[in-house]
N, C-alpha and C positions, 0 to 999 in steps of 0.2 A: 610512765605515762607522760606525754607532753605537756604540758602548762602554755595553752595561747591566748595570746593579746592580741588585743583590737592596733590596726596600723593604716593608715591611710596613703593612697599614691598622693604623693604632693609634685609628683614633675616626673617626664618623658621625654627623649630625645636621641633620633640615632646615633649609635657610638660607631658603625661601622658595616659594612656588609653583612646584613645576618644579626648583627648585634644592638641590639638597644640599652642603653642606660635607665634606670630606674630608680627614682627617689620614692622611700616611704619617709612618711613620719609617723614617731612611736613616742611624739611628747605627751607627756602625763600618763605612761605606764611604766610597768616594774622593769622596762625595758631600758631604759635608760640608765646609760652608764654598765650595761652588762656584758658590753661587747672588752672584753681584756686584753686579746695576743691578734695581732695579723693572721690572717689567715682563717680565722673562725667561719664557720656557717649557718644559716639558718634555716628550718623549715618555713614556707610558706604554704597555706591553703585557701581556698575559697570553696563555694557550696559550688556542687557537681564536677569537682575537681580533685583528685589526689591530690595529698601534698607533696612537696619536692623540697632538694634541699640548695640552697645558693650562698655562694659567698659571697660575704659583706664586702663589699668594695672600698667601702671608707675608712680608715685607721680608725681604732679606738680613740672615743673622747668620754669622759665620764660625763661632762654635760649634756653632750650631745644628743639632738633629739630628731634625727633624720639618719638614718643607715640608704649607703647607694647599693647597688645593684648593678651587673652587666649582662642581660639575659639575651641567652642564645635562644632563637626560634627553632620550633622543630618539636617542641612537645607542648602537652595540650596546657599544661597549667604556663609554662612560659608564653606560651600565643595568645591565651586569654592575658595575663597582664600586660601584655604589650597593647593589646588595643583595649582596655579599659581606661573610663575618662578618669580625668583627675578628678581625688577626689573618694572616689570606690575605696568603701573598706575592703581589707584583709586581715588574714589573722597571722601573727609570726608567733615563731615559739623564742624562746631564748637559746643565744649561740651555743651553737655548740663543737668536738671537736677541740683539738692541742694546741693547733694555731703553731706559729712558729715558734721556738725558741730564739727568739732576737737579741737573748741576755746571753746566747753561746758563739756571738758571733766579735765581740767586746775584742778590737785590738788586732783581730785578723780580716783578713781578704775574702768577701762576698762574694759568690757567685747566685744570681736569679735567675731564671729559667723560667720561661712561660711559653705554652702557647695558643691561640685563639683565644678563645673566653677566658683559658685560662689565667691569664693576666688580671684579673677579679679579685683575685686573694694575693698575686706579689703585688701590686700598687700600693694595698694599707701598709703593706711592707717598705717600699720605697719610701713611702711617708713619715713611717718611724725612721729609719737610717737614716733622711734628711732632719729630723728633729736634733738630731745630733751625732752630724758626719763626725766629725772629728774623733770621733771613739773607735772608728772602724777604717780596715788598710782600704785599698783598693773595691769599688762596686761597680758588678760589671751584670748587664741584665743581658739574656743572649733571650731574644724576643723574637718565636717564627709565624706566620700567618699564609693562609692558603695562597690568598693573593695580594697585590700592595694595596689594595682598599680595603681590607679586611682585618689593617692593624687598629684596636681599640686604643684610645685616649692619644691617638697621636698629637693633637693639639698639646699634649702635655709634655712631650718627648722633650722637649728643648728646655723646659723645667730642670726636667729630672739631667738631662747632661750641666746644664748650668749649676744644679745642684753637687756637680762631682761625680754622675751616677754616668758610668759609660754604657751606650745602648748599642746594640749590635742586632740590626734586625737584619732576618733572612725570611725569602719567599719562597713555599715549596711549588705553586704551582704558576711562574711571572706570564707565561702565555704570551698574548699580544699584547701587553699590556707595556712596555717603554722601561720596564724596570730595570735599573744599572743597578740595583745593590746586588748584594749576598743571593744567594738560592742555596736550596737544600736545606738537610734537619739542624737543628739550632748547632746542637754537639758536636756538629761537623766544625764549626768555627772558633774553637776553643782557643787559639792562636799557638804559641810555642812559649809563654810564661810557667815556672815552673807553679804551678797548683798543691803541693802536699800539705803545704798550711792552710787550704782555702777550705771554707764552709759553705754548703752550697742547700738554696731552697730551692724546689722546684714543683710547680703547677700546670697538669697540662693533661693532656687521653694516657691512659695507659703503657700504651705503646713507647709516645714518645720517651714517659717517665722511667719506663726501661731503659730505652735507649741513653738517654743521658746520665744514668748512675752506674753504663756499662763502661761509658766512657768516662765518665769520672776515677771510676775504679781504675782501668788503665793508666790513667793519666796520676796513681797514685794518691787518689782524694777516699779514704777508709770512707764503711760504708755507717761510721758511728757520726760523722761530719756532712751527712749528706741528709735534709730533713722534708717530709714532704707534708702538707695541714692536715693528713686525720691518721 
């Protein structure tokens, strides 16, 4: 049975085409400090609403007393939070889900994988490997999005390469839209590095998360080193 807390929107703001960014806060409940592995998720509900499940967008912090959010429009309980004021309680439950193992990644070469929303649950990831790069080879995030306004947190992008973290974004559908980068599925750009010692997370629809553990697998990467968050 779930166990929910009271959580308040403390902040709103577009993350991207379709996507909105989302602050609760969960100060002064047992929520705090429960969030442990990247990658974890939470139920969210409100009255006349099913609940759903969302990844925490923020790393674990044991003090911390605000979890983000990157919610995608298109169903009823993400549309209702997206135009509710700040402020409006909710209720969350506590994370749930394996989260990554980020302690089996100590010493070898990252591979991240995201795409659309997905990119919700590798970001607290990103966040811990920069906590302390120096313990990990090579991080390389191969990041696809529908179109080029529809990559989340790019404001953050030049972070995370300054951080050491190499970003390789590709557009599946650039249209008219002036795009000089990459196009096509992320796993199309794997480049010609050999991969058999890399460890790879990845977040994203179904489909894609096939697709890129098909191509890992080719490209030599066992399917015991390839880890996805539930």
């Amino acid at each position: 049975m779930t166990d929910w807390h009271p959580a308040a929107i403390a902040a709103r703001s577009p993350a991207a085409d379709g996507l909105t960014d989302l602050v609760l806060d969960i100060g002064g409940t047992p929520l705090v400090g429960a969030h442990a592995r990247p990658g974890q998720y939470v139920r969210l509900r409100m009255p006349e609403h099913k609940e759903a499940l969302f990844a925490i967008a923020s790393p674990p912090d044991p003090q911390g007393t605000r979890w983000e959010f990157l919610l995608k429009g298109g169903s009823p309980l993400a549309d209702a939070l997206i135009h509710l004021p700040v402020g409006t309680r909710v209720e969350a439950s506590r994370p749930e889900g394996k989260g990554f193992p980020l302690e089996q990644a100590r010493g070898r070469d990252v591979l991240l994988f995201a795409t659309g929303s997905g990119i919700s649950a590798i970001r607290p990831l990103i966040a811990s490997l920069r906590q302390e790069r120096g313990a990990y080879g090579r991080v390389t995030l191969y990041f696809g999005a529908r179109t080029p306004s529809a990559f989340a947190y790019s404001d953050e992008l030049h972070e995370w390469e300054a951080g050491h973290v190499r970003v390789v974004r590709t557009v599946s559908q650039p249209g008219v839209s002036g795009w000089q980068g990459l196009t096509g599925y992320v796993q199309a750009h794997l480049g010609e590095e050999p991969l058999q010692d890399a460890i790879a997370f990845v977040c994203g629809q179904s489909e894609m998360v096939q697709g890129v553990m098909a191509q890992l697998r080719e490209r030599g990467v066992p399917r015991s080193a390839i880890f996805l968050n539930y």
